[in-house]
N, C-alpha and C positions, 0 to 999 in steps of 0.2 A: 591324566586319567588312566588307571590302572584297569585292566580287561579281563574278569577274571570268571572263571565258568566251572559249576562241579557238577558233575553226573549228567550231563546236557544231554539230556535225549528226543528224541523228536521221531515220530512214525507220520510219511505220509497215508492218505485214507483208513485211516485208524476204522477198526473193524468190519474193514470189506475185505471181498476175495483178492482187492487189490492193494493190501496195506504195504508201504515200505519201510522200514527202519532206516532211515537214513542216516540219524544219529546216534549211537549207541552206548553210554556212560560216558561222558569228555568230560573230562576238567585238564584244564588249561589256563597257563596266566599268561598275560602279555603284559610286559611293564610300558609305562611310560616312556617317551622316547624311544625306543624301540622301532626299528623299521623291520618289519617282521613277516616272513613269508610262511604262504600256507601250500601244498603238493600234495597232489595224491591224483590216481586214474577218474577216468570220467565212473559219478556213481560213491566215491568215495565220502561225498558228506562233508567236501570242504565249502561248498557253495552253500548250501543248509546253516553251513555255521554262520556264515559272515552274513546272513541274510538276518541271525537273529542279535547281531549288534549293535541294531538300530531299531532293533522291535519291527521288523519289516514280515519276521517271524516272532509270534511269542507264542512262552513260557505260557503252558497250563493254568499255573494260576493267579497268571496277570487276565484271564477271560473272566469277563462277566459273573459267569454261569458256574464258574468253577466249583467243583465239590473234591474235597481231600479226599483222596484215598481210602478206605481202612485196611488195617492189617487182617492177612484171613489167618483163621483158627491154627496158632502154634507158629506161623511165622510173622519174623519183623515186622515191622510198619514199612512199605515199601519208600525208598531214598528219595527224596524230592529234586527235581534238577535249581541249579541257581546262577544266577548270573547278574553282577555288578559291573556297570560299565562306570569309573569314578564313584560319584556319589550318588548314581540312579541305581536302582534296584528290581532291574527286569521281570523279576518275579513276583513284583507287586501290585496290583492293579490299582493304586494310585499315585501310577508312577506317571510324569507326567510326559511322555513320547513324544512328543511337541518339541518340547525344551531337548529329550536327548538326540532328537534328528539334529537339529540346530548340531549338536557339539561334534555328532559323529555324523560323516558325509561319506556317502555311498554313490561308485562312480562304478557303473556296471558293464560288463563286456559290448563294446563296438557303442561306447556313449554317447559320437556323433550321429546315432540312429536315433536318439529321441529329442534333437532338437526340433524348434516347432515355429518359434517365431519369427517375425519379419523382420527385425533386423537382431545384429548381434547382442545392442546393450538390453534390447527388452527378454530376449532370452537367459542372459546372465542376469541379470535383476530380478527373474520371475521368481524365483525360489526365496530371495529376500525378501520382496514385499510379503509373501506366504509366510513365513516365518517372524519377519518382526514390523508388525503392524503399527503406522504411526510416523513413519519415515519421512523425514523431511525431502523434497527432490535434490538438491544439496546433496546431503546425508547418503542417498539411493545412488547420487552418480559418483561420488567420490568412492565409494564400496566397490558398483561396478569397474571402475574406472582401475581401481587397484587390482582386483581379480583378472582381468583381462590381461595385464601388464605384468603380471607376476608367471600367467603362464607363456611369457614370452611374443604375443602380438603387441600389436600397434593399433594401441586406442582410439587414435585419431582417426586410423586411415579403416579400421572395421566397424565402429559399433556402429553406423548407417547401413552396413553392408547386409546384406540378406546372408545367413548360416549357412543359405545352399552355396552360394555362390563361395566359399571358403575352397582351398583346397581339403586332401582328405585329412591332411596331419592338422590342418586350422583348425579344422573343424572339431578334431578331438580335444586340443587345448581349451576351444570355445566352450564346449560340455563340460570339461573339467572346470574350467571359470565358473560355471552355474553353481557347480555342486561346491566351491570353495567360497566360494563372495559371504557365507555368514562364519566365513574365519571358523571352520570346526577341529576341535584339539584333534579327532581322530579321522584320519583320512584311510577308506578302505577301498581296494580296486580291485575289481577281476578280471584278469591277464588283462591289465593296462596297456600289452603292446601286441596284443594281438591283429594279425592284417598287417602290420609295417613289414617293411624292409629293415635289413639289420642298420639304417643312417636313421630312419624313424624311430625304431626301437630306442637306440641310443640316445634321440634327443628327449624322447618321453622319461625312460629313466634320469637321465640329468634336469628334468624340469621336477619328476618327486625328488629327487635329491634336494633342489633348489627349497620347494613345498615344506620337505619336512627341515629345513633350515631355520625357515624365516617366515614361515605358515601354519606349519599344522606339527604338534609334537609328538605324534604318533603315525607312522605308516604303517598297514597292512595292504599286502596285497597276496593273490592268488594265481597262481602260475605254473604251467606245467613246462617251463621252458627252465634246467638246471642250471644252465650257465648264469642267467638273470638271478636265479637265489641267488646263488655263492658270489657273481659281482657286488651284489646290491644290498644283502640279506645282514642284521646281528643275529635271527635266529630262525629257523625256520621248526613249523610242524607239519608232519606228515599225515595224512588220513587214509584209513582202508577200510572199505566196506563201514562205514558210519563209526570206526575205532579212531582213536589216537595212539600212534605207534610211539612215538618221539617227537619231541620240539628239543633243537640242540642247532648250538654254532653252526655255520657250513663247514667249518673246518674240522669239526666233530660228527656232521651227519655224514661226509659224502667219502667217509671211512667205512661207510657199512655199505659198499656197494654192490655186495653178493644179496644183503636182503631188501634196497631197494630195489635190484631187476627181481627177485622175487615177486615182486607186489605191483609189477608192471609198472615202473616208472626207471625211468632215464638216469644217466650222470654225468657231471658236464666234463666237457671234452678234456679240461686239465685232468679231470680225474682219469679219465681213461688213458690220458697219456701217463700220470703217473704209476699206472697199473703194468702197461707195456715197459716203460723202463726197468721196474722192479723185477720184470722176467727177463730182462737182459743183465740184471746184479748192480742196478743202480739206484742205491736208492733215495728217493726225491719227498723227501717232509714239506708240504706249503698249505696256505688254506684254502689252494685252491682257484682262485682267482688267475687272470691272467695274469697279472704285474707278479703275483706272489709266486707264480709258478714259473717265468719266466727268472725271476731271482735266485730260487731255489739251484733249477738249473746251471744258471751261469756259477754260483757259488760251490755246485760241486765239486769233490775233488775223485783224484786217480787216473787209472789208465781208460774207464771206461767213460770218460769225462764228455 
């Protein structure tokens, strides 16, 4: 399922003293497969975005009530925003939002906070019986059963277990288990590793790894931690004040690192090492990653080696 978005604009409290532009003309595609990250400072309108990939936010006139526009005397017809996630069409209000939650799964900052149930497998199961009605219990526990075990617990020894009683990293896998059990093509996160320690971090990323492997064909996630893009990322886009600056490789973005400290964001530490080197007349091409930048290094050559 291809993600594609033109002129995406979006104002919170549209005509009060308190209106925000959060979004301000996007268009953006994210292909298929793609594990694809999104950066920008707090306020920059990357959260806005991913809230409307699942219709969690919509589109003007996917509402009810909706009335087009008109063009005023001597200018255009004002640009409509739009947005197709695969074969749904956001922008339609007989789109059926139901069916696109199902495909696209939304895993939101600290997702061990909205567990609720008594034990593990009735919390990972709540969202599938929601979604697809008619389940045989069979049917309900072989789904759970696989969701649990794909984010690396042990089936046996939790689904009786109360979510509280998890540690903290269980607990996030456990949440992540809910929002993956109806198999959705697109899996979206926001900073999936926030709160870890850098051994937690690492396993969450090596479980989307696994995810989008053998799970889900598309990852987005949203992060303001650089290193995590350029480890993890084929591409990432950038947001500022409700704009899109670029969406480009890491090893194409994290070349502009004079304008993203403009825009009040970070670069990860290979990059600053390669910045340092290059003032000492050494210069180090990688894309950045640790393994790549560690090669780069050892395969230099000269006196300044």
């Amino acid at each position: 399922m291809q993600i594609t978005a033109e002129h995406l604009t979006y104002v919170y409290n549209p005509g009060s003293p308190f209106a925000v532009k959060a979004l301000d003309d996007v268009s953006l595609t994210i292909e298929e497969g793609e594990f694809f990250g999104i950066i920008g400072h707090t306020g920059s309108g990357k959260s806005t975005f991913v809230k409307h990939l699942n219709g969690l936010i919509r589109l003007p006139s996917s509402q009810k009530h909706y009335k087009k526009p008109k063009a005023k005397k001597g200018q255009p017809a004002p640009v409509e925003p739009s947005l197709t996630v695969g074969e749904f069409d956001l922008a339609d209000r007989k789109t059926d939002f139901r069916a696109l939650r199902k495909k696209v799964g939304m895993v939101f900052q600290y997702p061990e906070a909205q567990l609720f149930a008594e034990t593990v497998f009735d919390d990972v199961a709540f969202g599938l019986k929601n979604f697809e009605k008619g389940l045989k219990e069979e049917e309900i526990e072989a789904a759970v059963k696989a969701a649990i075990e794909i984010v690396g617990l042990d089936y046996a020894a939790v689904k009786e277990v109360s979510p509280f009683d998890l540690s903290g990293g269980q607990r996030r896998r456990a949440a992540i288990a809910g929002v993956i059990v109806t198999k959705p093509e697109i899996l979206v996160l926001d900073e999936p590793a926030a709160g870890l320690d850098p051994l937690g971090k690492r396993e969450i990323m090596e479980l989307l790894h696994r995810l989008h492997r053998d799970w889900c064909k598309t990852i987005v996630i949203v992060s303001h931690d650089m290193d995590e893009i350029a480890e993890n990322c084929t591409r990432a886009a950038v947001f500022s004040e409700g704009k899109l600056v670029c969406a480009l490789p890491p090893k194409e973005l994290f070349l502009k690192a004079e304008e993203l400290l403009s825009l009040g964001l970070d670069i990860p530490l290979t990059a600053k090492l390669c910045a340092a080197l290059a003032k000492r007349g050494v210069s180090v091409g990688c894309d950045f990653t640790v393994d790549g930048f560690v090669r780069a290094v050892l395969g230099a050559k000269g006196e300044k080696r």
